[in-house]
N, C-alpha and C positions, 0 to 999 in steps of 0.2 A: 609532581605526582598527584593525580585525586584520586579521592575518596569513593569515586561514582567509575563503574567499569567504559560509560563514554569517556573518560577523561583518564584514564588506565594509559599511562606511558605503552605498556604493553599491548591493551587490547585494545584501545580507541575503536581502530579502524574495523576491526569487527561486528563495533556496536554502533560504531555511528560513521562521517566523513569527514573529511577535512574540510571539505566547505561549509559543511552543517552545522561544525562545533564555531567556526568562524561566525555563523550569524547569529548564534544563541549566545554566543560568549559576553560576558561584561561588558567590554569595549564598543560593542554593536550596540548591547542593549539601551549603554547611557545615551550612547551616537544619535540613537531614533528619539530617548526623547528630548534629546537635545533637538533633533532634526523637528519633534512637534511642536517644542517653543518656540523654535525662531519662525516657524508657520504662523502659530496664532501671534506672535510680536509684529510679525511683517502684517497680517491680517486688520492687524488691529490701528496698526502706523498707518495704515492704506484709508483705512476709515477714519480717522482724526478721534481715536479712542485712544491713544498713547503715543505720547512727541514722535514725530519721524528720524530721529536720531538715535533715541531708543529703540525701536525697531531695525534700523540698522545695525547697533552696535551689537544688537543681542542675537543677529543673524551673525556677525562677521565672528563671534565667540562661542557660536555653538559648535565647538569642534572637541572629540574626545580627547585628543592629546593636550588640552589644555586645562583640564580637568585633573584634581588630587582625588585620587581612589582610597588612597590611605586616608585624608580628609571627612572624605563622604563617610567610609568605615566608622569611624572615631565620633563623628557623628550619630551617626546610626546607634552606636554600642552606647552615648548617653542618652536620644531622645526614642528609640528606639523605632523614627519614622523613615521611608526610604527617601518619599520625596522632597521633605524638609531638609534631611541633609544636604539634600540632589541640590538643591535650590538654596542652599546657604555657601555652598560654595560656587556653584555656579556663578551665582550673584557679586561673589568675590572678583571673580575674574572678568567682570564686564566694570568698563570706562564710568566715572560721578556717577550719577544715578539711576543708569539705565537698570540697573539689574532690580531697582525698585518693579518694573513693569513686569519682570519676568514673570508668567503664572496667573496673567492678570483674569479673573472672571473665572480661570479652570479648576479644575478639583485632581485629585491627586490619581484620581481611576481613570481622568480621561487623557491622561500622559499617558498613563501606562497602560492601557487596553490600545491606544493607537500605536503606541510604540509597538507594541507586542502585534500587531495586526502587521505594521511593514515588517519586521521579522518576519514574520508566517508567510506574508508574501513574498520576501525573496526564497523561504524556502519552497514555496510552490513551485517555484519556479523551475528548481533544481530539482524537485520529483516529479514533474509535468514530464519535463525535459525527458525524465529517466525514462518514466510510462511512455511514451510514446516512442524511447527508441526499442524498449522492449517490444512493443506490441508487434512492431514492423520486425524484430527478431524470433518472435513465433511465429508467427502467418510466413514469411519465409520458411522456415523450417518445416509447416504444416503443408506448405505448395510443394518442398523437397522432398518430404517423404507420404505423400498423400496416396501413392503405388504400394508400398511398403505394408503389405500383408500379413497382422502379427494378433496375437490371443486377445479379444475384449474378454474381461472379469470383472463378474459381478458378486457380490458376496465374496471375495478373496479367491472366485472358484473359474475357470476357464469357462464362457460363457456362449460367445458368438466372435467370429473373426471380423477383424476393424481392420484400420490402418494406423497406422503411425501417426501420419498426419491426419487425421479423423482428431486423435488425443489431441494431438496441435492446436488443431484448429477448435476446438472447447477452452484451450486456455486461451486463444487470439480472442477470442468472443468475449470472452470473460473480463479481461485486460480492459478492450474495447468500451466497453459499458463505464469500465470503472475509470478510462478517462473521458467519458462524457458527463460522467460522476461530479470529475472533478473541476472541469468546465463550468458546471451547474452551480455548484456549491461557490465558486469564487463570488458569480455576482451577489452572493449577501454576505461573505466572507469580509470582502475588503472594503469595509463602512469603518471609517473612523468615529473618535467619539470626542464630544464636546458640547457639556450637558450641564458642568457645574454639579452644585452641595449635593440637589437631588431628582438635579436631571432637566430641569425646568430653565436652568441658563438667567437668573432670577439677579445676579446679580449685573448683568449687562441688556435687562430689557428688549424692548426690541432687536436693536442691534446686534443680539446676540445670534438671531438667525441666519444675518449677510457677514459674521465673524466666522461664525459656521460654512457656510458654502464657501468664502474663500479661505479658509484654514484648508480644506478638504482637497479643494482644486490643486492650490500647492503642493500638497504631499499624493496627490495623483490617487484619492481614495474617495469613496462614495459619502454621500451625505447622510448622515443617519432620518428617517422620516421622525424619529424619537426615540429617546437614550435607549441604551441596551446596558445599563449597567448592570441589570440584575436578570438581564436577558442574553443567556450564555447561550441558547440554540445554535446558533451559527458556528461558534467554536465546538460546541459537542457534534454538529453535523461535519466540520471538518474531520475530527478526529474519527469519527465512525465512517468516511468515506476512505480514509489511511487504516484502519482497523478490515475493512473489506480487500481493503489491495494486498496489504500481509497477507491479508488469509485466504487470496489466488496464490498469489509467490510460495507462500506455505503450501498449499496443499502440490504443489507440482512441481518444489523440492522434497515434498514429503515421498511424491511417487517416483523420482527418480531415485529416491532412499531404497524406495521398495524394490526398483527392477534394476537397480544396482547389486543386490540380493548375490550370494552365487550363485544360488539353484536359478535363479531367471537371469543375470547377467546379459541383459537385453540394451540397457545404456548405461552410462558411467559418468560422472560430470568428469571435468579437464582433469587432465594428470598430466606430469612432469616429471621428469627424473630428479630426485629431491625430496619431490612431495611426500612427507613420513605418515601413514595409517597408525601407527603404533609402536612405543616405546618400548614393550616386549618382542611385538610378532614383526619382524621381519617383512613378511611376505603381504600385511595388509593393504589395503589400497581404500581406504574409509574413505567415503561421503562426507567429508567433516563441512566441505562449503553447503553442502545442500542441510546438513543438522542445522550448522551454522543460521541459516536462512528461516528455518522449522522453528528454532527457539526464538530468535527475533518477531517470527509472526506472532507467537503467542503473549508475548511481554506486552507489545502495542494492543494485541486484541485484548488483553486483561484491562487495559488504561478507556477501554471504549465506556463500559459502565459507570467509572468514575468520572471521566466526560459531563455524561447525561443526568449521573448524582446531581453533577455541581449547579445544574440548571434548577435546584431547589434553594431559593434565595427567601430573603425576607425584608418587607419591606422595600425602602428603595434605594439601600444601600447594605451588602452582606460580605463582610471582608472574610467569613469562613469559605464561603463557597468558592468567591475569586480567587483568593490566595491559591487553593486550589492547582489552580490551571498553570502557575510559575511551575510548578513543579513537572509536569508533565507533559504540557504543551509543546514544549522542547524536545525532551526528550523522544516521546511518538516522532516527530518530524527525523529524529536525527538515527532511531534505525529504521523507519521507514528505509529512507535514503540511501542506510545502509544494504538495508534486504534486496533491494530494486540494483542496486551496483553490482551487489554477488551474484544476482540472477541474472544480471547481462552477462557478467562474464561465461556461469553456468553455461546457458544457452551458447552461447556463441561460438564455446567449446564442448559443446556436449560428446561424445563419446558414442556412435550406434554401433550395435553389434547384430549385421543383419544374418547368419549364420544362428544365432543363437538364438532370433525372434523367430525363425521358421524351423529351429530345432524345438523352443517351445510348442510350435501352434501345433504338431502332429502328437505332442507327449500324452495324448490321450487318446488316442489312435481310431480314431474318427468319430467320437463320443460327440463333439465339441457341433459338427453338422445335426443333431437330432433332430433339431426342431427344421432345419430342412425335407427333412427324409417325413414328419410328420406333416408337417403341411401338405406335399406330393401326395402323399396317401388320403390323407382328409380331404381332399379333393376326390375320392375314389367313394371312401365308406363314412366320410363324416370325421370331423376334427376331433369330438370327443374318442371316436372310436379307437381311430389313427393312434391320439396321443397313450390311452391302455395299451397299446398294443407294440411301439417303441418305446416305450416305458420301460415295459418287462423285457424286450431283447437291451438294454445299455443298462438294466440291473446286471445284466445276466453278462455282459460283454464284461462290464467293468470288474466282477466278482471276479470272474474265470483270467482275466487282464489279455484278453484276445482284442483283433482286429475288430470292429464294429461293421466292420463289410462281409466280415466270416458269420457273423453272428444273424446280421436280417438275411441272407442268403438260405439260411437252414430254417428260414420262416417260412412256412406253409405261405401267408398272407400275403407276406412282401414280395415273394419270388413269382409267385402267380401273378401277379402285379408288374416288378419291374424286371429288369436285363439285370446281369451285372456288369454290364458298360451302363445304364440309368444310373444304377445305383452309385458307380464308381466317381460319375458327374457329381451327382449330387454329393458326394462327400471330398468333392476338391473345394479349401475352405478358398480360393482367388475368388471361387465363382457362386459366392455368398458373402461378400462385403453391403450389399446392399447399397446403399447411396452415401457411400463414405465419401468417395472421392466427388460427389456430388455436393457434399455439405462444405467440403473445403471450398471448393471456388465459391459457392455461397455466400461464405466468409469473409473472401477472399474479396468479393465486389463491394461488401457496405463499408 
């Protein structure tokens, strides 16, 4: 059982994935910087900086399952350091002397900022993955329903008529960007580090540079141009480009929340015979995946500003600020992953109710065309004139709760003016979408 709602026997999956907690887990984490020592041993063996035997043995021993967890613990609880314990048993378990070499030149941040970097990248990997089969899951849906003639609202208020896929296709776009985001951000992302006391590599001289490039090579990650120990940007730009993706998925779980509604009852995420809305009410049918999704965006977007905190270091070593990031690092990745798996499913089953979108779009009964009807006429007597003048007829419609066609018809102005076949035109909302369906294939081609 933990302590932490990821790790919740119960709620795990909620909050985070089973592959997520897999690579943030202990076992992973010693793994990497097991996986970083036998890099810089092998690195080192290669260069004639540490017997070639000893760089074998400490590659053939870097494996978790051979590692005492209880050890390192017991450790840790008398010297209170991570990677001294890490490396006093470590050390235990490698052949005569090699595990003298273990650590040789490193410092204890540059295990664990590269360990923690190949974590980060296998989890990239697993929310690239996700984004991009999302994004190809909206832009589908925004090409399906791009016909689909339904109320845009602006201020909470029926506005001008869109399409369905008009909305769609603002979250593909959206999506879109934010995995070009994430493209972006990898190439400074995954730089390992290996810097030494304070960064300068002082204790392996020159050498320390061609230790560097092939430590790096190895483990498949960029070469730092110079330490990043107390230069956290690239992890706080990670986090804030995952703090931007919630907070797409957020806002369009938030409005399936809204048109879930039953006064608008327009879409509905997946439901099943099973699925329970409520311990009392019988008859609910809750959003609970799309809340679900709403809370998650906000947990990770809360973790962005602590991110960019941590980027206030001192000096050239700040174990307040790094420490930091153990905490949260994780965490953000692991309902990241989660938010993006409930919104595939969302999506995939989403629920339309095209009955109910063209029952809304008439519920103001022809109010919703004004600015149609004003612009025709401000082509006649001028925009500002035009707009006083359907102004006061959709005061006057809406007060009395009449047809909007009844209302400009008993207008001196407007009847002098149009037919009521013009008029009738103009307040059919199919034939005022504007370039809805225009914006979609737009989308649809970058």
């Amino acid at each position: 059982m933990g302590s932490h709602i990821i790790d919740s026997y119960f709620f795990s999956d909620q909050y985070s994935t089973k592959e997520m907690r897999d690579i943030f887990n202990d076992e992973n984490m010693i793994q990497k910087w097991l996986d970083v020592e036998a890099a810089l041993a092998e690195a080192e063996a290669e260069l004639g900086i540490i017997p070639n035997e000893a760089g074998e043995e400490i590659r053939k021993k870097a494996k978790v399952g051979l590692i005492d967890f209880g050890e390192i613990k017991n450790n840790l609880e008398q010297n209170g350091h991570p990677m001294v314990s890490f490396l006093r048993v470590f050390k235990t378990v490698c052949r005569k002397d090699a595990g003298e070499y273990v650590h040789w030149g490193a410092t204890t941040q540059d295990i664990i900022d590269t360990g923690m970097i190949l974590q980060v990248k296998e989890a990239y990997s697993e929310i690239t993955a996700k984004m991009f089969e999302l994004d190809e899951l909206v832009l589908g849906s925004a090409k399906k329903y791009k016909k689909l003639v339904m109320a845009g609202r602006t201020h909470g208020q029926h506005a001008l008529p869109i399409t369905l896929g008009f909305k769609f296709a603002v979250w593909a776009s959206e999506i879109s960007r934010s995995c070009e985001r994430l493209t972006e951000c990898s190439k400074r992302l995954f730089i390992g580090q290996f810097s030494g006391a304070v960064g300068t590599i002082a204790s392996l001289g020159k050498e320390g540079i061609m230790v560097q490039e092939l430590m790096m090579k190895k483990l498949d990650l960029g070469i730092p141009k110079i330490t990043w120990h107390t230069s956290r940007d690239c992890i706080a730009e990670f986090i804030s480009v995952l703090g931007i993706i919630t907070s797409t998925i957020g806002k369009m779980a938030n409005e399936i929340v809204n048109m879930q509604k039953t006064e608008y009852s327009e879409l509905e995420e997946p439901f099943f015979m099973g699925k329970i809305g409520s311990s009392t009410m019988p008859h609910k049918r809750n959003p609970m995946m799309c809340e679900n999704i709403v809370a998650l965006s906000k947990i990770v977007r809360s973790n962005v500003p602590l991110a960019i905190e941590v980027m206030i270091c001192e000096h050239e070593r700040d174990m307040r600020s790094w420490q930091t990031e153990w905490e949260f690092v994780g965490k953000v990745c692991c309902m990241t992953d989660a938010a993006l798996k409930m919104m595939i499913t969302v999506v995939k089953g989403l629920i339309v109710y095209p009955e109910n979108i063209k029952r809304n779009l008439y519920l103001l009964k022809g109010l919703m065309l004004s600015e149609a009807i004003m612009m025709k006429l401000g082509n006649r007597i001028g925009r500002q004139a035009a707009h006083e003048i359907v102004y006061k007829i959709c005061m006057d419609a809406f007060n009395h709760d009449i047809q909007i066609s009844e209302a400009l018809m008993e207008n001196s102005m407007i009847s002098s003016n149009f037919s009521k076949a013009e008029i009738d035109l103009l307040l059919n909302p199919n034939n005022y979408i504007g370039l809805a369906e225009d914006f979609v294939d737009r989308v649809a081609k970058t």
